[in-house]
ZADO-1210 file (C-alpha; in nm, 4 decimals, padded with zeros to 6 digits):
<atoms>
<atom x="00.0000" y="00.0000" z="00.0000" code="UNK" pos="1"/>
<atom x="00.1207" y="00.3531" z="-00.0801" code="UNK" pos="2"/>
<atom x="00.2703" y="00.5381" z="00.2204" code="UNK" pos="3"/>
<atom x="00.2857" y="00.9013" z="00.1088" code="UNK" pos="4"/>
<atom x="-00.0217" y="01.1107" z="00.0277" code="UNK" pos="5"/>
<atom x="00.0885" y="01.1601" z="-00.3557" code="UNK" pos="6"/>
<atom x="00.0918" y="00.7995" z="-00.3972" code="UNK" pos="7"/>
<atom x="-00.2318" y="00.7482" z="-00.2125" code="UNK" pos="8"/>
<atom x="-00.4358" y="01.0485" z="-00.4141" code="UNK" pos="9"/>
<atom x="-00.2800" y="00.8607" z="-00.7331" code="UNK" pos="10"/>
<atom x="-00.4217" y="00.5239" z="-00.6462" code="UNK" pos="11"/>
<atom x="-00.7597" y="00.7132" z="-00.5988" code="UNK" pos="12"/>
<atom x="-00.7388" y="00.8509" z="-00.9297" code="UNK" pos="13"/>
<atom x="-00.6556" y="00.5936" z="-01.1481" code="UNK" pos="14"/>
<atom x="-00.9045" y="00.4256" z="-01.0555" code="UNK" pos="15"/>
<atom x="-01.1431" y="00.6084" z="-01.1315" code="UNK" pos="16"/>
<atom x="-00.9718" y="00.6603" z="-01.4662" code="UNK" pos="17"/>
<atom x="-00.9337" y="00.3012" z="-01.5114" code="UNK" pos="18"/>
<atom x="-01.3764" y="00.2935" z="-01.4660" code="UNK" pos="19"/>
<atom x="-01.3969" y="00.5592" z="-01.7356" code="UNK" pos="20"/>
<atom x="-01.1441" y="00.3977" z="-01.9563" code="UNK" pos="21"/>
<atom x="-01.3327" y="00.0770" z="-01.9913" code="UNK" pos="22"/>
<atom x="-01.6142" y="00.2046" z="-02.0482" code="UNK" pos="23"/>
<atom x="-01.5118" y="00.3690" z="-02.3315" code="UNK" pos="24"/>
<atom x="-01.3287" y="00.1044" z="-02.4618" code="UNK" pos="25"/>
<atom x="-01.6030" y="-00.1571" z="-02.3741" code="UNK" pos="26"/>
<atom x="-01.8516" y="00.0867" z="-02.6200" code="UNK" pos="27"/>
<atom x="-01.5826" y="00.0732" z="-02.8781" code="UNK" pos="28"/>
<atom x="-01.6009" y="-00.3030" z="-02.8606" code="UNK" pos="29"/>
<atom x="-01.9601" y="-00.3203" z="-02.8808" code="UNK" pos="30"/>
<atom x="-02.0222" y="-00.0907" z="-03.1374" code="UNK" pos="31"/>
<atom x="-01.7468" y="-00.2575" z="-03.3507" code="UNK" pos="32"/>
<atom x="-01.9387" y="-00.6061" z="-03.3323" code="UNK" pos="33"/>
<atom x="-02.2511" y="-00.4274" z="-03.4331" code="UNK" pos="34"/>
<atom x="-02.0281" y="-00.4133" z="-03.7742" code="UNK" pos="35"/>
<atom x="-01.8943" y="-00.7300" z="-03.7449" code="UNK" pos="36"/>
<atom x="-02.2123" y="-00.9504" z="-03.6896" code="UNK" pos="37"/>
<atom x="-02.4287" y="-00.7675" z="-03.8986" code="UNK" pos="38"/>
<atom x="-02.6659" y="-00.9525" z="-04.0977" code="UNK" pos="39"/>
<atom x="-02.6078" y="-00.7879" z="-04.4435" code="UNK" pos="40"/>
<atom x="-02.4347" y="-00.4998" z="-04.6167" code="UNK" pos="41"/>
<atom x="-02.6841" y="-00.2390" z="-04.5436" code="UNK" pos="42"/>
<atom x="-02.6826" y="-00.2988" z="-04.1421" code="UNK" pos="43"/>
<atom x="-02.3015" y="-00.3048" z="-04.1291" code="UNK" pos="44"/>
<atom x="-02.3191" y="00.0064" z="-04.3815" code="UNK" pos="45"/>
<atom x="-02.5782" y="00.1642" z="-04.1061" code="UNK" pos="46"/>
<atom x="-02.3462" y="00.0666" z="-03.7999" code="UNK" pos="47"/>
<atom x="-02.0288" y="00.1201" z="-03.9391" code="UNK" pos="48"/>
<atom x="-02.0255" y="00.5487" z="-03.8936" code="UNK" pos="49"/>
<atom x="-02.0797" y="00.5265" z="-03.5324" code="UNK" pos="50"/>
<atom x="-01.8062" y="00.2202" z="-03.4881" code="UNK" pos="51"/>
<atom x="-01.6123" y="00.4755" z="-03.6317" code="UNK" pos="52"/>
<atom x="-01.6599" y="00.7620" z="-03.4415" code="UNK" pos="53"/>
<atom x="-01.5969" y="00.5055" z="-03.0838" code="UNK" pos="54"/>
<atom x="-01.2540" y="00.4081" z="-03.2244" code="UNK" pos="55"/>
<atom x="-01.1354" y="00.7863" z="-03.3035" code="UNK" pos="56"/>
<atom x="-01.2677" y="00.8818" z="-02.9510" code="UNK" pos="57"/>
<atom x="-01.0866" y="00.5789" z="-02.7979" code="UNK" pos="58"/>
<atom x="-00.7428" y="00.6769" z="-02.9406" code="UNK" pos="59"/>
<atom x="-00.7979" y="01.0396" z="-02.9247" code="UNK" pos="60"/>
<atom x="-00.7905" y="00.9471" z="-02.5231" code="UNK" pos="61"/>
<atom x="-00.5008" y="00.7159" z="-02.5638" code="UNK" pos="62"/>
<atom x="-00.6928" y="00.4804" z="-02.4164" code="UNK" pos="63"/>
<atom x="-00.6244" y="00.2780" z="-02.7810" code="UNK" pos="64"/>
<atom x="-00.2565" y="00.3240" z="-02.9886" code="UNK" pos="65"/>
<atom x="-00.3158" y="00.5312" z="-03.3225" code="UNK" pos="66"/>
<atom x="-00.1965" y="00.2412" z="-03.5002" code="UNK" pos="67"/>
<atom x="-00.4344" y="00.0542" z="-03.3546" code="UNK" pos="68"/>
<atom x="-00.7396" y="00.2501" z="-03.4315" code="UNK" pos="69"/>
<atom x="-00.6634" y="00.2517" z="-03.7910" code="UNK" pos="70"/>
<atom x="-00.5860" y="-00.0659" z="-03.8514" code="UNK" pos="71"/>
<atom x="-00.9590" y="-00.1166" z="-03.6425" code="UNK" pos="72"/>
<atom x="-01.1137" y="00.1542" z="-03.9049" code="UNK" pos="73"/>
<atom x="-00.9611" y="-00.0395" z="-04.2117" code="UNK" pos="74"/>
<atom x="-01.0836" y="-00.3958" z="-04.0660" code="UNK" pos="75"/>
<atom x="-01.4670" y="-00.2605" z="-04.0084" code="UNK" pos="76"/>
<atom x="-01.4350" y="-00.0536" z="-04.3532" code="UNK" pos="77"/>
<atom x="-01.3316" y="-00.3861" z="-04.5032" code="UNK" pos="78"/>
<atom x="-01.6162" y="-00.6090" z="-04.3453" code="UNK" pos="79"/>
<atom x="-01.8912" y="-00.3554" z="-04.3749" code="UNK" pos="80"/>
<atom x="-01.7797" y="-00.3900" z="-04.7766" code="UNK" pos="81"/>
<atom x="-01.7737" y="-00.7761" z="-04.7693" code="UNK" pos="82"/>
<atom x="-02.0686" y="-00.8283" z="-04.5717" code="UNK" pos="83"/>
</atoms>
């Protein structure tokens, strides 16, 4: 357990941090399945903007590597086409 009161405030706020985090990333994931298990073209078509718009937010937070969220927006761009 932390002993001084920096270390103590710090374990306070990361974890709230760590709640907010995963939720954001846990909307990313959800909204990128909506993509991914879509029934046909046109649902992934209609799911794919806001899929999107979760992965930008996620890296724009760094709660997700840039890399990362493009090589998410290329994979969802490339199964909302083959769907």
């Amino acid at each position: 357990m932390p002993t001084s009161n920096q270390a103590k405030k710090r374990m306070r706020t990361d974890a709230v941090r760590r709640v907010a985090n995963k939720a954001v990333s846990s909307a990313m994931k959800t909204a990128m399945k909506k993509v991914l298990d879509a029934e046909n073209t046109e649902s992934a078509q209609a799911a794919l903007p806001n899929a999107m718009k979760m992965v930008d937010k996620a890296a724009k937070k760094n709660i997700i590597h840039a890399n990362a969220a493009a090589r998410n927006r290329s994979r969802l761009t490339r199964a909302a086409g083959a769907s």
